[in-house]
C-alpha positions as CSV (number, residue, x, y, z in Angstrom):
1,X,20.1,-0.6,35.8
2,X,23.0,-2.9,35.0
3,X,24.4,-2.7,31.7
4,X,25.1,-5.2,29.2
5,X,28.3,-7.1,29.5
6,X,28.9,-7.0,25.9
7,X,28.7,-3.3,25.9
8,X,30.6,-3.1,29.1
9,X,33.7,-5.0,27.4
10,X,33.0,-4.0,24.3
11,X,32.6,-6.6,22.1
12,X,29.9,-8.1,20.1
13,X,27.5,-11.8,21.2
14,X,30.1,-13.5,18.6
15,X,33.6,-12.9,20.1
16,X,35.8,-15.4,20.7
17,X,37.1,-16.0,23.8
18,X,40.7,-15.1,23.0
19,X,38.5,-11.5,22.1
20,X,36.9,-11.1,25.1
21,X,40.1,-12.0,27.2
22,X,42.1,-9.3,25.2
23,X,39.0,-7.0,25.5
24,X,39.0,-7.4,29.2
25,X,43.0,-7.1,29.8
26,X,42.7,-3.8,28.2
27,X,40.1,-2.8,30.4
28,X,42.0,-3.7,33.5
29,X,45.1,-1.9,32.1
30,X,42.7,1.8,31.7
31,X,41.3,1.4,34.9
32,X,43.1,-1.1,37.2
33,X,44.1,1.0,40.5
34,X,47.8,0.9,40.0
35,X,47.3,3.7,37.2
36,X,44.1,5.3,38.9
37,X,45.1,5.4,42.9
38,X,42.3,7.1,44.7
39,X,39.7,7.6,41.7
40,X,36.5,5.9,42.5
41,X,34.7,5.9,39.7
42,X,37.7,4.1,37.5
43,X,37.3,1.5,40.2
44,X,33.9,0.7,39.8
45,X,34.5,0.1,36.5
46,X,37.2,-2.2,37.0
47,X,34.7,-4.2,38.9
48,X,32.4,-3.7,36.4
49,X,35.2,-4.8,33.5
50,X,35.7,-8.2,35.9
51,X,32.0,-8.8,36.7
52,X,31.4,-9.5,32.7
53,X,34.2,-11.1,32.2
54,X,33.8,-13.4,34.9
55,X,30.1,-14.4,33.1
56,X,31.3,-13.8,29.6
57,X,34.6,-16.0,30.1
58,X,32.8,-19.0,30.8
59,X,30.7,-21.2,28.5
60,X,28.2,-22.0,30.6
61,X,27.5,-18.9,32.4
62,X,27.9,-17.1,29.2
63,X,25.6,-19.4,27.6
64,X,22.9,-18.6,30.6
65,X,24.1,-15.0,30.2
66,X,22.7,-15.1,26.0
67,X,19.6,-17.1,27.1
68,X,18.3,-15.5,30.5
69,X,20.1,-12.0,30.4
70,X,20.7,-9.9,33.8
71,X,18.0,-12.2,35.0
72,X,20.4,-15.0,35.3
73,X,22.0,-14.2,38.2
74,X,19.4,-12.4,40.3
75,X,17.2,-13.5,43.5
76,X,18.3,-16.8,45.7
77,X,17.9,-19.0,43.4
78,X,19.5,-17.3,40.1
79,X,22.4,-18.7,38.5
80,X,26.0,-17.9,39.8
81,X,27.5,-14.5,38.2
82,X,30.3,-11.8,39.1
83,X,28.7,-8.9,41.7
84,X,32.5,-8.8,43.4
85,X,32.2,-6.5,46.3
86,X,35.8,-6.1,46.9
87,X,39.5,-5.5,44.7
88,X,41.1,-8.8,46.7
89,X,38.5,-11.2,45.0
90,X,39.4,-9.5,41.6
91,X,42.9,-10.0,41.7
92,X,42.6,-13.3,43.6
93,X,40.1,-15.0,40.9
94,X,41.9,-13.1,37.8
95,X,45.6,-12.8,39.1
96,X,47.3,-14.6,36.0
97,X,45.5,-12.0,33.8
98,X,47.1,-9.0,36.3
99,X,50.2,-10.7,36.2
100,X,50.6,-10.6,32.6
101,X,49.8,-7.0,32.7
102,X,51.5,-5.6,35.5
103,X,54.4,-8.2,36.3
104,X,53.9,-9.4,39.3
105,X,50.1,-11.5,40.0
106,X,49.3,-10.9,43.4
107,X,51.8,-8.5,43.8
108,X,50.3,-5.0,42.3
109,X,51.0,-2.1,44.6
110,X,46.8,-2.8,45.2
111,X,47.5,-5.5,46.5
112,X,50.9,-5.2,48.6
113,X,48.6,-2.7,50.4
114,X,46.5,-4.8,51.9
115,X,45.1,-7.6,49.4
116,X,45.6,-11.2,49.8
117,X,48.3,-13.0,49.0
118,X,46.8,-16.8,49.8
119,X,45.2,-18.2,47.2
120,X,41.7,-19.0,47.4
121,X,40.6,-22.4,47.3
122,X,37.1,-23.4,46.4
123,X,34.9,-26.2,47.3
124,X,33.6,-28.9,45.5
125,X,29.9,-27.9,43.4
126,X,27.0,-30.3,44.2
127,X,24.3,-31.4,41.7
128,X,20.9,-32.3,41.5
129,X,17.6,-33.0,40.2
130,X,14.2,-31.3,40.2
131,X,11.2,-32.6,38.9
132,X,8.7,-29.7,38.3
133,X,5.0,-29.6,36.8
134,X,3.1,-27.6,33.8
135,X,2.3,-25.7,36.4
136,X,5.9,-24.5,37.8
137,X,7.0,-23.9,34.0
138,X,3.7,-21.7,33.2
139,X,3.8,-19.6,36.9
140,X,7.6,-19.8,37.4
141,X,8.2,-18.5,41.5
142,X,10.2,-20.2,44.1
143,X,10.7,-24.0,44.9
144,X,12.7,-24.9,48.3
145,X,15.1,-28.4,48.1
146,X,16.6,-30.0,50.8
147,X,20.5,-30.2,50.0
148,X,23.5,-32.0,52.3
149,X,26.2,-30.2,51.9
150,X,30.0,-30.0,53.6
151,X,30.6,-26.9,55.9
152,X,33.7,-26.1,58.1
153,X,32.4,-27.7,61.5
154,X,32.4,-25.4,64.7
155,X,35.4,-25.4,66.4
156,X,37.4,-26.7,63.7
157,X,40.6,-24.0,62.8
158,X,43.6,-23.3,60.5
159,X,46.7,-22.1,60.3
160,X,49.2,-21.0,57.8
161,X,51.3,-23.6,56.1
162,X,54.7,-23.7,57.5
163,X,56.1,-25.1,53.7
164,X,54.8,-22.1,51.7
165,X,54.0,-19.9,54.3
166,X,50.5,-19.6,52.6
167,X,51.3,-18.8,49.2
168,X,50.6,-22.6,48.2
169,X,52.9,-23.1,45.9
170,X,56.8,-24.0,46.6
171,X,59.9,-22.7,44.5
172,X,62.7,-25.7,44.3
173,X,65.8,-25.3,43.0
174,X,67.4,-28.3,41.6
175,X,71.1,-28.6,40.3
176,X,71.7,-30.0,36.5
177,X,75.2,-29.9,34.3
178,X,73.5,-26.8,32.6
179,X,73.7,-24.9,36.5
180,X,70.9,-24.1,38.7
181,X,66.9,-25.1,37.5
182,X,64.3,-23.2,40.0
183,X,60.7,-24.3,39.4
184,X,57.5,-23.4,41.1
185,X,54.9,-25.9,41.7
186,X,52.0,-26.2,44.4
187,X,52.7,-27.3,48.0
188,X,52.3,-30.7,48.5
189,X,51.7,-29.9,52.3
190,X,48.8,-28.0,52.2
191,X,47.9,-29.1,48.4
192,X,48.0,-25.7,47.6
193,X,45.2,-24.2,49.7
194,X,48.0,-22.0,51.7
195,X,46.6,-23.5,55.2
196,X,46.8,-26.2,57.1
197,X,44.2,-28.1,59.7
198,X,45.0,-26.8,63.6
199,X,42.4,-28.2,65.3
200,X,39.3,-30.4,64.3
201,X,35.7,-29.7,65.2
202,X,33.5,-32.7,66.7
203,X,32.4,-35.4,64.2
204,X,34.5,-33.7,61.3
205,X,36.5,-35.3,58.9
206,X,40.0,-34.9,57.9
207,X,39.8,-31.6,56.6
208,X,37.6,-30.3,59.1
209,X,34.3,-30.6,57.5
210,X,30.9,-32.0,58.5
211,X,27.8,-32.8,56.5
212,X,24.7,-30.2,57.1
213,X,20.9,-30.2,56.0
214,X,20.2,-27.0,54.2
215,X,17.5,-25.4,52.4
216,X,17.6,-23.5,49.4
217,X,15.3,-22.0,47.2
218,X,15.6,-21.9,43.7
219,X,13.8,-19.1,41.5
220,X,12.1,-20.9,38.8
221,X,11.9,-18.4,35.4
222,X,8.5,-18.7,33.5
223,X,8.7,-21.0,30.5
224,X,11.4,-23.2,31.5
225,X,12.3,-26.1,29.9
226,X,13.0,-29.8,30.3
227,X,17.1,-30.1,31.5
228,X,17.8,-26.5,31.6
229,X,20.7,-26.2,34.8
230,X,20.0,-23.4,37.4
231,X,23.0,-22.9,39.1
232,X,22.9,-21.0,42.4
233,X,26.1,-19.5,43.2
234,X,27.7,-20.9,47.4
235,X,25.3,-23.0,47.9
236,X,28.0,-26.2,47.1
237,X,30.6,-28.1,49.4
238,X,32.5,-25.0,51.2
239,X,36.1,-24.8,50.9
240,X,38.7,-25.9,54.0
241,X,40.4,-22.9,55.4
242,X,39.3,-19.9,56.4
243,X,40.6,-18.3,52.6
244,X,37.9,-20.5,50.9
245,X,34.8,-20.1,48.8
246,X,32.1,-22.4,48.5
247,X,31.3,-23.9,45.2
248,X,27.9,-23.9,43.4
249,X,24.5,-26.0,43.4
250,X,23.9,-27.1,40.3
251,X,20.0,-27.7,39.5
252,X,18.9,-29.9,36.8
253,X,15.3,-29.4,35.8
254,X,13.0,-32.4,35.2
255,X,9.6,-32.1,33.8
256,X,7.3,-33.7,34.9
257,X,4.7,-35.6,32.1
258,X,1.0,-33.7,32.6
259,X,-1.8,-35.8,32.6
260,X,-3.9,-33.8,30.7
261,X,-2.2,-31.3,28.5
262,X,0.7,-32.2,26.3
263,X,3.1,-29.5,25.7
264,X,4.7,-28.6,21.9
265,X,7.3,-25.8,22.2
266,X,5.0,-22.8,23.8
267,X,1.5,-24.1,22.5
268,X,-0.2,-26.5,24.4
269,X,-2.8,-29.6,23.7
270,X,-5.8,-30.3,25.6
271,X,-8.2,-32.7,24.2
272,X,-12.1,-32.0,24.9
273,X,-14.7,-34.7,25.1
274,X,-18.3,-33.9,24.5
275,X,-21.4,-36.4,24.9
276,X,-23.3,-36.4,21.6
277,X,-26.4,-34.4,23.3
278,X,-23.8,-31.9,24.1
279,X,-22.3,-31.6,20.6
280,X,-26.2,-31.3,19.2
281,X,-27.8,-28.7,22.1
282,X,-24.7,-27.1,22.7
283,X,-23.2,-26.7,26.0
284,X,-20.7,-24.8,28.3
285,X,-17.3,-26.2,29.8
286,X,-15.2,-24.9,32.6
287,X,-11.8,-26.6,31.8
288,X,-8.8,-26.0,34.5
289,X,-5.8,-25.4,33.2
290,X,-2.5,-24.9,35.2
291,X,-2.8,-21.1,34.9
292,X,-6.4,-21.1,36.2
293,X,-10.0,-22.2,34.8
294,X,-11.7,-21.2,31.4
295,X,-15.3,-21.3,30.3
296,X,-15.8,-22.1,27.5
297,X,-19.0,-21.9,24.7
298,X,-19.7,-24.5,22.7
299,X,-22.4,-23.8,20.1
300,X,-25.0,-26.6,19.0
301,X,-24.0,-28.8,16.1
302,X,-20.1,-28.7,17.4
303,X,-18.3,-31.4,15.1
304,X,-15.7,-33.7,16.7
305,X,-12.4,-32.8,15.2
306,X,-13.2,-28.9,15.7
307,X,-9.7,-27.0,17.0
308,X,-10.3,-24.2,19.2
309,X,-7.4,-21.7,20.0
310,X,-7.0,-20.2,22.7
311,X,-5.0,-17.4,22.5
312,X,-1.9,-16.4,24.8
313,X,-3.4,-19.4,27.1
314,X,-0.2,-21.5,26.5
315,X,3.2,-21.6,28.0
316,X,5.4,-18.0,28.1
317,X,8.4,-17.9,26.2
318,X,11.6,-18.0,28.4
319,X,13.1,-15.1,26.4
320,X,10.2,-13.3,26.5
321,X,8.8,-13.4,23.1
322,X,5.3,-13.7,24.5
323,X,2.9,-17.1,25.2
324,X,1.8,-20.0,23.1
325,X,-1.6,-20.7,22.7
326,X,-4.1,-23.4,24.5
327,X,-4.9,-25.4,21.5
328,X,-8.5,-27.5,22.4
329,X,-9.4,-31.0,20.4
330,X,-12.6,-31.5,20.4
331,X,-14.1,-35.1,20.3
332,X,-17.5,-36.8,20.2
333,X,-17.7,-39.9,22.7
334,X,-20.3,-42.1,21.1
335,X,-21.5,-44.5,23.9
336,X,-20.7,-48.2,22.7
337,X,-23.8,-49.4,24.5
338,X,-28.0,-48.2,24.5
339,X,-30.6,-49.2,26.1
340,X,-33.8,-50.1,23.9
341,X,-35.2,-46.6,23.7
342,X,-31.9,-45.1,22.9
343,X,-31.5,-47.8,20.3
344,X,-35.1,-47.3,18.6
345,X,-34.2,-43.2,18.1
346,X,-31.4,-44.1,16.3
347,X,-32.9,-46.8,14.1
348,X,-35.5,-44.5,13.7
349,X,-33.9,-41.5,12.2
350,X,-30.8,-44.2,10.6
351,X,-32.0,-42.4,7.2
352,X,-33.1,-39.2,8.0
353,X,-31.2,-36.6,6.1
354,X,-30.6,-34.2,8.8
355,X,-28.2,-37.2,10.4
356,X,-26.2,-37.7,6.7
357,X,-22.5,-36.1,7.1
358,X,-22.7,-32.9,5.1
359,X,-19.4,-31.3,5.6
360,X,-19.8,-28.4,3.1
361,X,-17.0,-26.2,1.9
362,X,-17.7,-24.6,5.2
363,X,-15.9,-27.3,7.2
364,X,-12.1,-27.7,6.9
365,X,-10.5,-31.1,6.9
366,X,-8.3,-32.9,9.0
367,X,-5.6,-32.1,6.8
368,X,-6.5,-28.4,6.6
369,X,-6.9,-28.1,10.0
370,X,-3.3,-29.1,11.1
371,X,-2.1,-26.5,7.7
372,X,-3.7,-23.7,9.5
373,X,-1.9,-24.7,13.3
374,X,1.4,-24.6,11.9
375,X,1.1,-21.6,9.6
């Protein structure tokens, strides 16, 4: 079981981000491999240290992180978080943090052995929009979009840039009346990717790219609300050059207007019509609702205005402080036109005592009623 990034860094929900970068450089300093060569278990937790800092450094992911938890980032279609599988991607992603530490970026002992010293470029994220029903929000699961996305097109190649010999940047030294100036800026050959385009693949662009159909699904978490971003990690543009990573799909969520419940917060509305023989005999109702049918009892003499709740028949909580309720409104339809019979049984019993509204202290009032649903 993964554990929580806060405790992994060691830092409280309320740091800063100045505390969880300090936090997280003094991680990498007791574990990083330069100071632990060979020792496994010190670098699992230096992947561990980068995992949550990668989530916890940035506001969105950190803000999915607080809402979602471990949950976040799991399954196709969870939001993009750390699981690095190898060193290089550390010290590629979080090299000025290394460099500050140990003097040299890139150039550890880690990662003169072996890791890679081209940067890594990454592509371009793609948004979009989802509509999705009471339904999807109350049953969460899996919807598949269609995206178009850029991906390096087949036979397209690279090679490294002859100006920085893949480093991407360029070191210039210029001469002033105070002596020599050097300064280090990115290649304006290769734009700071470290490669350059060798060949092109059929139909592709300038950089080597084509446009391609995917499908992707996207992992829908019970409750969800209206504009929440799902945010599912290489499923963007790629990256030109073989050093790349792709960026992200961004998916906005759009809810979709029910026709016949009305959602507040968790709790939802439904409203119930009954003929008047079925508010004076009684009847039963089977009412679908989007997590299935209920049957429901109504006893004779039901009065319009009567609020049934439904317990736990609502919408779950995202954070999974339990469901709302299923809130039913119940109303009398009094036909607007009888025939003569109809119309005689009324005129008939127009006085008749049993007819004459007699609320009682029994029956709450429309006031009272909407006291007890918010308390």
């Amino acid at each position: 079981m993964k554990r929580d990034y806060y405790e992994i860094l060691g830092v409280d929900k309320n740091a800063t981000a100045a505390e969880i970068k300090r936090a997280y450089r003094k991680k990498a300093i007791q574990y990083h491999p330069d100071k632990n060569p060979g020792d496994k278990e010190a670098e699992e937790k230096f992947k561990e240290a980068a995992e949550a800092y990668e989530v916890l450094s940035d506001p969105d992911k950190k803000a999915r992180y607080d809402q979602f938890g471990h949950q976040a980032f799991e399954g196709p279609g969870g939001f993009e978080g750390g699981h690095f599988t190898n060193m290089e991607d550390i010290f590629a992603q979080f090299g000025d943090i290394f460099g500050d530490i140990f003097g040299g970026g890139f150039r550890s002992s880690y990662a003169r052995s072996g890791g890679r010293t081209a940067p890594r470029y990454r592509g371009s994220d793609l948004r979009v929009k989802l509509k999705i029903t009471l339904k999807d929000i109350i049953n969460g699961g899996e919807k598949k979009i269609k995206i178009k996305r850029k991906i390096k097109a087949p036979g397209t190649t690279y090679q490294t840039c002859h100006q920085c010999k893949g480093t991407g940047k360029v070191t210039r030294v210029t001469n002033t009346i105070f002596g020599a100036m050097q300064t280090t800026g990115t290649c304006n050959v290769c734009s700071g990717t470290g490669q350059v385009l060798k060949s092109r693949g059929a139909g592709s662009d300038a950089n080597g790219m084509i446009l391609k159909e995917d499908i992707v699904s996207i992992k829908l978490p019970k409750g969800v609300r209206n504009g929440v971003q799902l945010r599912v990690g290489g499923k963007g543009n790629e990256a030109p050059g073989t050093n790349g990573i792709a960026g992200d799909l961004i998916v906005q969520l759009v809810e979709e207007s029910d026709n016949n419940f009305k959602r507040e917060g968790n709790n939802l509305h439904y409203d119930l019509y009954l003929s008047m023989p079925e508010a004076v005999l009684g009847t039963e109702k089977i009412i679908e609702t989007p997590s299935g049918k209920i049957k429901l009892r109504l006893e004779p003499g039901t009065q319009s205005g009567k609020i049934l709740r439904l317990k736990n028949k609502g919408v779950p909580d995202i954070d999974g402080y339990g469901t709302g309720d299923l809130l039913i409104n119940v109303n009398i339809w009094v036909p607007k036109k009888l025939d003569k019979e109809q119309k005689e049984f009324f005129i008939k019993n127009f006085d008749h005592p049993n007819f004459k509204p007699n609320p009682g202290k029994s029956e709450k009032s429309f006031f009272e009623k909407i006291h007890d649903m918010f308390s």
